[in-house]
Residue frames as qw, qx, qy, qz and C-alpha x, y, z in Angstrom:
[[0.510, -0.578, 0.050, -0.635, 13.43, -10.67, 7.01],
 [0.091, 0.517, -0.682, 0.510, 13.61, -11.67, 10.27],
 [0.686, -0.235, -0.545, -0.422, 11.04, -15.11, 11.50],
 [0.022, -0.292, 0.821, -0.490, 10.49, -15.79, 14.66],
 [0.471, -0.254, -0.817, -0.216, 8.01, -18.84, 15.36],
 [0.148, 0.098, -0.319, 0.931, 7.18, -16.63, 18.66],
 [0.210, -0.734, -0.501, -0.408, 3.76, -15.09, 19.96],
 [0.635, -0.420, -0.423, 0.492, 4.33, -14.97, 23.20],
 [0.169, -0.355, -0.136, 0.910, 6.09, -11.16, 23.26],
 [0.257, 0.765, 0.548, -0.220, 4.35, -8.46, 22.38],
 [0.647, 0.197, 0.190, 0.712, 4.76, -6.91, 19.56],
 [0.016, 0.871, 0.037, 0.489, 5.60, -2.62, 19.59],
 [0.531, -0.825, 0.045, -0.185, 6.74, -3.25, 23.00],
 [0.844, -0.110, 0.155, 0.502, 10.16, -5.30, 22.70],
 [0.089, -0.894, 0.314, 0.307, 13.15, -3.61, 22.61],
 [0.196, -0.347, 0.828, 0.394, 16.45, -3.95, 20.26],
 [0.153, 0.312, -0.664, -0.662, 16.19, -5.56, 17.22],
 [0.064, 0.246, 0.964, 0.079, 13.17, -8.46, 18.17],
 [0.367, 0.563, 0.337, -0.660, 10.70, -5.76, 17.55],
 [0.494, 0.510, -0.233, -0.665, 11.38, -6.13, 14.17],
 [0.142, 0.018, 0.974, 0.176, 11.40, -10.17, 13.63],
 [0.714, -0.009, -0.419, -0.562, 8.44, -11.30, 11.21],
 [0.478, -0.109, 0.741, -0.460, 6.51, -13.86, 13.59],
 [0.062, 0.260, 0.865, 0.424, 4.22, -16.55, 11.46],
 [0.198, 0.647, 0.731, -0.088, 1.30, -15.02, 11.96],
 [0.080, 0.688, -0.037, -0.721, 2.80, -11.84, 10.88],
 [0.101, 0.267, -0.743, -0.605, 3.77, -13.64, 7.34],
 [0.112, 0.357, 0.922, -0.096, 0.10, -15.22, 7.73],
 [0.047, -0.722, -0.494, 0.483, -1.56, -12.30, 8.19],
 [0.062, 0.559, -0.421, -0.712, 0.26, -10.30, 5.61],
 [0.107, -0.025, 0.869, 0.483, -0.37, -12.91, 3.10],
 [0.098, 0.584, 0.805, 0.027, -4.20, -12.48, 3.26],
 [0.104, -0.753, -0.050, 0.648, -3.78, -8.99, 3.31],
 [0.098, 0.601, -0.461, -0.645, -2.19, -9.08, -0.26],
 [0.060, 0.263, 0.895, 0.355, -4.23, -11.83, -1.60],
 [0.001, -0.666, -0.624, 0.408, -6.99, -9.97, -0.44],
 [0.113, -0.587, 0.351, 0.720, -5.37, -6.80, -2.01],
 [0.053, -0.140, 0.849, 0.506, -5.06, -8.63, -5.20],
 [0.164, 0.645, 0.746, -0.029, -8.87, -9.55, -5.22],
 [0.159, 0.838, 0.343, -0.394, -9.18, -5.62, -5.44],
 [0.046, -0.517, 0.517, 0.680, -6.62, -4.89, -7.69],
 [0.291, 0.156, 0.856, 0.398, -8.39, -7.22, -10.15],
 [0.205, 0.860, 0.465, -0.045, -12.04, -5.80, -9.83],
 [0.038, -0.785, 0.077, 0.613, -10.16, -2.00, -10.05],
 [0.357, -0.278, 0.608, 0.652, -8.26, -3.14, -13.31],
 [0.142, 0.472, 0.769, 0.408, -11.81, -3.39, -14.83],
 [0.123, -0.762, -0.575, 0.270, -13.84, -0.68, -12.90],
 [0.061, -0.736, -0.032, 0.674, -11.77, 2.31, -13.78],
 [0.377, 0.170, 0.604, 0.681, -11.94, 1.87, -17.02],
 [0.034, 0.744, 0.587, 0.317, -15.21, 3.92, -17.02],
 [0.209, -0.942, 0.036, 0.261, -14.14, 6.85, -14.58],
 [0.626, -0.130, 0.378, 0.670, -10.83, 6.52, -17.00],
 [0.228, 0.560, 0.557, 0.570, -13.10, 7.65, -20.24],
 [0.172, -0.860, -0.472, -0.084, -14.57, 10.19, -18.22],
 [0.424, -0.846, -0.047, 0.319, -11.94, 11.90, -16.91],
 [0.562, -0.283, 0.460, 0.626, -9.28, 12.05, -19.31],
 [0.262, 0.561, 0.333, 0.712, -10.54, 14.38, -22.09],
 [0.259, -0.960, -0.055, -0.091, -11.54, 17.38, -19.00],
 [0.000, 0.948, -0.317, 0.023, -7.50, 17.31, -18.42],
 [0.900, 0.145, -0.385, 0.145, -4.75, 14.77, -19.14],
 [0.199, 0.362, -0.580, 0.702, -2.84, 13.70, -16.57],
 [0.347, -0.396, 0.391, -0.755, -5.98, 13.65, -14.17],
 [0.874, -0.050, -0.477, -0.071, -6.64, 9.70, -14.85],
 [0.330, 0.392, -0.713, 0.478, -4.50, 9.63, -11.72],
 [0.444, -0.318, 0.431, -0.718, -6.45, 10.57, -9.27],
 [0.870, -0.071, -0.040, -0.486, -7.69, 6.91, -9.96],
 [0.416, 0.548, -0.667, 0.286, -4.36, 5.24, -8.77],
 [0.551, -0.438, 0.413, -0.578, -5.56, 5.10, -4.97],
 [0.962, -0.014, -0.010, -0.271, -7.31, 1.42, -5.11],
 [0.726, 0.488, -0.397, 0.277, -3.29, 0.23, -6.80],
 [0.144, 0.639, -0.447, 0.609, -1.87, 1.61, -3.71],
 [0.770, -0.513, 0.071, -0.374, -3.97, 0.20, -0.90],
 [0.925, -0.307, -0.220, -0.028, -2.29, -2.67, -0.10],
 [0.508, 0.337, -0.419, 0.673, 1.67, -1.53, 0.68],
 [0.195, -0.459, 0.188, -0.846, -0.03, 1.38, 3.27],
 [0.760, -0.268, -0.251, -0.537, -2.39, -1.54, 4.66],
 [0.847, 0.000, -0.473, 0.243, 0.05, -4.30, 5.36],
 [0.115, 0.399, -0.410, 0.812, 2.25, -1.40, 7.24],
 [0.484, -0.476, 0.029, -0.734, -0.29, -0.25, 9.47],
 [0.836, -0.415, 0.098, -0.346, -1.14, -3.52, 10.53],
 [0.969, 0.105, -0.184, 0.130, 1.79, -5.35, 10.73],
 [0.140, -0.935, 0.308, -0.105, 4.62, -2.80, 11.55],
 [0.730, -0.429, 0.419, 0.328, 7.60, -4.55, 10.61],
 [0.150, 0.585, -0.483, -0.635, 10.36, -3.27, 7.79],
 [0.195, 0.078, -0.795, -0.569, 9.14, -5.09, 4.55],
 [0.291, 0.519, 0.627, -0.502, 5.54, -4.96, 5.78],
 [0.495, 0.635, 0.331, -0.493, 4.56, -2.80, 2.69],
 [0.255, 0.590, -0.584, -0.496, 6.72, -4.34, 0.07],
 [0.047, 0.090, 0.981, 0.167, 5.79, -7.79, 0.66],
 [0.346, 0.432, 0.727, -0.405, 1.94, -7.20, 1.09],
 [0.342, 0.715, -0.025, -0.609, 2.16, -4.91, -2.17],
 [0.036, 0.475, -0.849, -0.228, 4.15, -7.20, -4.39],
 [0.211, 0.059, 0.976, 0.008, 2.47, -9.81, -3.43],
 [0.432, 0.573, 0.422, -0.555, -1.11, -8.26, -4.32],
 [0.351, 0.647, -0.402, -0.545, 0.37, -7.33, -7.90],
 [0.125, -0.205, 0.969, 0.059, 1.86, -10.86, -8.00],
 [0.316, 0.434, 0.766, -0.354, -2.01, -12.09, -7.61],
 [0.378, 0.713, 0.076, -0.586, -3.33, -9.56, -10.19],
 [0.231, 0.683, -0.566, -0.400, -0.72, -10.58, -12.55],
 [0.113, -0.162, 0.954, 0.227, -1.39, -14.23, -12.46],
 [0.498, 0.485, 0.596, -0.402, -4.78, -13.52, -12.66],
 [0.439, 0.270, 0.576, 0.634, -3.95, -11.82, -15.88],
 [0.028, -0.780, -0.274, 0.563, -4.50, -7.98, -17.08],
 [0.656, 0.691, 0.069, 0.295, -4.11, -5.72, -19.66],
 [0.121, -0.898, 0.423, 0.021, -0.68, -4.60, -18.25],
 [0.665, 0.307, -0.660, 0.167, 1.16, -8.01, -18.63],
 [0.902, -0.283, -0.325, 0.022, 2.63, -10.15, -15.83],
 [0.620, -0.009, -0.180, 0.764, 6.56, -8.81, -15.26],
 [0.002, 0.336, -0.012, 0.942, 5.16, -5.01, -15.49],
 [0.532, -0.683, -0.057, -0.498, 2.57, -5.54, -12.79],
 [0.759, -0.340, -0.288, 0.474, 4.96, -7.19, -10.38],
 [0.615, 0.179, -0.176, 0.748, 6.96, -4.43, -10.95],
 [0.188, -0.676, -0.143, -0.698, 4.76, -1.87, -10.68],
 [0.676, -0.613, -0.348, -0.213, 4.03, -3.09, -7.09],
 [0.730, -0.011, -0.265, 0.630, 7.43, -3.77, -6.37],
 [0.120, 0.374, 0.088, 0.916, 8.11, 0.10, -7.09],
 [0.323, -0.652, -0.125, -0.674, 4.92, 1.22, -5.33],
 [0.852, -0.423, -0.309, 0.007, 5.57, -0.72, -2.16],
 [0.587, -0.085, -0.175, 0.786, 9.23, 0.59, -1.75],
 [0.057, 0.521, 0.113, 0.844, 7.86, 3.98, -2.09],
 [0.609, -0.707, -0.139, -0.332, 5.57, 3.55, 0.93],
 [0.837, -0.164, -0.270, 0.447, 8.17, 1.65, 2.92],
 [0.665, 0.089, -0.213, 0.710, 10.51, 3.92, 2.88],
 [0.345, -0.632, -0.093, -0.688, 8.14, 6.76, 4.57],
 [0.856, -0.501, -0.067, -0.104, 7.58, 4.23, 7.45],
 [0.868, 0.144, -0.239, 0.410, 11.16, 3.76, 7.10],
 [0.107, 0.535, -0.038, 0.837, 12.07, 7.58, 7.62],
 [0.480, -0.610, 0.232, -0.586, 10.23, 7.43, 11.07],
 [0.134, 0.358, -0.884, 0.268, 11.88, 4.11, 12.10],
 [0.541, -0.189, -0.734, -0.365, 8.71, 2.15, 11.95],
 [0.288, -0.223, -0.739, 0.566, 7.93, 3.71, 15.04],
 [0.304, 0.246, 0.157, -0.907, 4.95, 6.34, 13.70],
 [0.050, 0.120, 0.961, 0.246, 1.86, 4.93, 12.89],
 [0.231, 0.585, 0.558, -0.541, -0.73, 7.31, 12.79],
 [0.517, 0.710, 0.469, -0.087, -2.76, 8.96, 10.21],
 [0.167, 0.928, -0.276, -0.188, -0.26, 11.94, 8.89],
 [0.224, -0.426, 0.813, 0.328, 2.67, 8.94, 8.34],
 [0.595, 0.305, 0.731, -0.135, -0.10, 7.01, 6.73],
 [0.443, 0.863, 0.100, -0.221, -1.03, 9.79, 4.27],
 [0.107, -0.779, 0.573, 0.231, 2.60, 10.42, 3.74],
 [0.377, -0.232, 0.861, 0.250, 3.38, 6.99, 2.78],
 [0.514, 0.617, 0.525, -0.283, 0.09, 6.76, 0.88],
 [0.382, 0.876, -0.107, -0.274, 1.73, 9.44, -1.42],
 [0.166, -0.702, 0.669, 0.180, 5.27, 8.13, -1.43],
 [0.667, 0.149, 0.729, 0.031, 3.58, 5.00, -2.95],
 [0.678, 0.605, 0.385, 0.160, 2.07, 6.73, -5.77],
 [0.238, 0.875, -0.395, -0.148, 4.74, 9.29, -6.78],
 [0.537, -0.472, 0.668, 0.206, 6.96, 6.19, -6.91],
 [0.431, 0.468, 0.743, 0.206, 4.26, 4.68, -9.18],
 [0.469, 0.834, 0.254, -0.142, 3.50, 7.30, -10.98],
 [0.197, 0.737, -0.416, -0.495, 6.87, 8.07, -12.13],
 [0.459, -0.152, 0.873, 0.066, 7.24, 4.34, -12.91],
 [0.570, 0.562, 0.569, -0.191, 4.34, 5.00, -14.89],
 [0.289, 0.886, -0.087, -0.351, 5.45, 7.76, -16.66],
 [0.267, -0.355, 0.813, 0.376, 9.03, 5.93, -17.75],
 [0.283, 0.024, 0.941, 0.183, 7.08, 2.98, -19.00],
 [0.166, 0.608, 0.770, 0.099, 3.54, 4.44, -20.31],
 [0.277, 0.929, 0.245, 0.012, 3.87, 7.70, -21.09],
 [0.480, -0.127, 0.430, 0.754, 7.81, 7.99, -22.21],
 [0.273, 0.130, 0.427, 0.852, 7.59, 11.57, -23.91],
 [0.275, -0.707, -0.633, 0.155, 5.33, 13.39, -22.02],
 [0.127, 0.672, -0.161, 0.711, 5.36, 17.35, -22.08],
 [0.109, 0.217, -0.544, 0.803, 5.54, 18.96, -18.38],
 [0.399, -0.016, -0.507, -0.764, 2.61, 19.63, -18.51],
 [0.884, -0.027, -0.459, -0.080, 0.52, 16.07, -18.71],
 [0.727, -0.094, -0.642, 0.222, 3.06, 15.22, -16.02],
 [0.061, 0.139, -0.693, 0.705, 2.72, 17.35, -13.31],
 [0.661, -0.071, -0.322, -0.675, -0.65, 16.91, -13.59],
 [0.704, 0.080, -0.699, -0.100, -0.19, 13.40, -13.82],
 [0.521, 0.135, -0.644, 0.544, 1.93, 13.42, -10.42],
 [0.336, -0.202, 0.168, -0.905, -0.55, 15.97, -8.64],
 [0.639, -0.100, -0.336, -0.684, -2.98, 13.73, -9.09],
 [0.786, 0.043, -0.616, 0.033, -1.72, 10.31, -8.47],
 [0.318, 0.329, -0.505, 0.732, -0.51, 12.06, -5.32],
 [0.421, -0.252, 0.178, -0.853, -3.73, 13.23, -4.23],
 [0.837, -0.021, -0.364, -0.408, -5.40, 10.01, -4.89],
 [0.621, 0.232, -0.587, 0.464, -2.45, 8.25, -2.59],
 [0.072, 0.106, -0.614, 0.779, -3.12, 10.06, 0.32],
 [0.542, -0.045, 0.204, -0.814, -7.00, 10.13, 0.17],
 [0.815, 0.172, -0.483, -0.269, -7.61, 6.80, -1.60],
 [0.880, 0.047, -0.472, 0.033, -5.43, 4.50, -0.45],
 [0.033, -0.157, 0.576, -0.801, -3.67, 6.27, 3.04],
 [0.491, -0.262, -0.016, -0.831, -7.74, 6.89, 3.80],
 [0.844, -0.110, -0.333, -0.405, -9.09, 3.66, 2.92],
 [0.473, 0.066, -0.715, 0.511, -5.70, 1.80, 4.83],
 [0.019, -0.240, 0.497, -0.834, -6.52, 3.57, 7.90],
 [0.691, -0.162, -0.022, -0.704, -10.29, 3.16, 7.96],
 [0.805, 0.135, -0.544, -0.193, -9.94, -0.59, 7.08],
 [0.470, 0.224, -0.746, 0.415, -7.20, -1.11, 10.08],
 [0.269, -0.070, 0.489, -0.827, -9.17, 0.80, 12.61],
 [0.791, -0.087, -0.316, -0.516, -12.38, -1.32, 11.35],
 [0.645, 0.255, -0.703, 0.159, -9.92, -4.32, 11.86],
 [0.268, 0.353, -0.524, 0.727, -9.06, -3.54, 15.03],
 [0.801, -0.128, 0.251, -0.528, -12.86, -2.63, 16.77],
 [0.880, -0.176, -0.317, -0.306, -13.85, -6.51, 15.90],
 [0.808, -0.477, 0.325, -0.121, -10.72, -7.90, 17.77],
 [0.860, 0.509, 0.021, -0.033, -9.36, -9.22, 14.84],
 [0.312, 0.688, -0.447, 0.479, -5.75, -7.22, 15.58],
 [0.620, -0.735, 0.238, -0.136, -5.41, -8.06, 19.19],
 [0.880, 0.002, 0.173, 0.442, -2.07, -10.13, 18.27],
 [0.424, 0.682, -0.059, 0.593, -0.85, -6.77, 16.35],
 [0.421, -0.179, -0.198, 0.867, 0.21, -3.60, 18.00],
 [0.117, -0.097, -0.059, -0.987, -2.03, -2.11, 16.15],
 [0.626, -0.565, -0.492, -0.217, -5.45, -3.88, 17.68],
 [0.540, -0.363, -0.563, 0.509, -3.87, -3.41, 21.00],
 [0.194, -0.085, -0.164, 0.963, -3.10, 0.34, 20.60],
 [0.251, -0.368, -0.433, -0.784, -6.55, 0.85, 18.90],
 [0.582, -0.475, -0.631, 0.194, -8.01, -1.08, 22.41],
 [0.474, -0.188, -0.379, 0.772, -6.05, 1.68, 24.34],
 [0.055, -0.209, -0.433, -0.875, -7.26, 4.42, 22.32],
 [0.486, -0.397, -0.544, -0.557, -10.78, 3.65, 22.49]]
């Protein structure tokens, strides 16, 4: 990525390539985003154990729909940051956090996982040249996070799955992507945004315009 020690322009509004430089406060901002992330990925790793039990004998495969929370931070970092590797570093890094906290998933397989679910969003935001940022690219990437993850899942944690079990699986994890963690991204940025908090971003400014 691209660092520019900058404030000064504004960002959405440059042309050519210095719209996309990473500014420090963009790699500031991101970073608290996905430590922040990581704080929720820890509580979730415990919480869903109980909507886990509950849902998985009424139809396997529908434990997805509890994927959302895993997903938040790639869709989050985007939004507010808008610059390419916005939702691979903010997702990565969240897993990164989870994984040194320690989990039952191990350390190398929750990096990865993130890794994986972060390129999946990306490359939605990518597909509109990191120049759509509303609620239908949100959702979109939201999914494109967890069908990444969820087949990731499937490879590694359910290797030998009937059809079945996995569209299910993928239905779900989908649904839970675009309402979960698209939903909650959006709400969270546009929260962000009212206090002032974004007015450095593009997206505090546009939300100013908006409103």
């Amino acid at each position: 990525m691209n660092i520019s020690t900058s404030t000064s322009a504004p960002t959405g509004t440059a042309t050519g390539t210095h719209r996309f430089r990473w500014r420090v406060i963009d790699i500031v901002v991101a970073s608290v985003l996905g430590v922040a992330s990581g704080l929720i990925f820890l509580l979730w790793n415990i919480g869903y154990l109980g909507p886990k039990a509950l849902l998985e004998p009424l139809l396997p495969g529908v434990q997805g729909l509890l994927d959302g929370p895993w997903l938040l931070a790639g869709v989050l970092g985007a939004l507010i940051i808008r610059k390419p590797g916005a939702a691979i570093y903010t997702e990565t890094l969240a897993a990164v956090v989870s994984a040194l906290m320690g989990n039952q998933w191990g350390g190398f397989l929750t990096i990865e996982a993130g890794l994986v679910q972060g390129l999946g969003a990306e490359l939605v935001f990518l597909l509109f040249f990191y120049r759509r940022w509303n609620l239908g690219v949100a959702v979109l990437a939201g999914v494109g996070a967890a069908l990444a993850g969820g087949i990731n899942n499937l490879v590694l944690w359910y290797a030998g799955a009937d059809t079945a079990f996995t569209v299910v699986y993928l239905v779900s994890t989908a649904v839970s992507g675009a309402v979960l963690a698209a939903g909650l991204a959006w709400l969270l940025a546009r929260g962000l945004a009212a206090t002032g908090a974004l007015d450095r971003f593009a997206a505090g400014r546009s939300a100013r315009v908006r409103v």
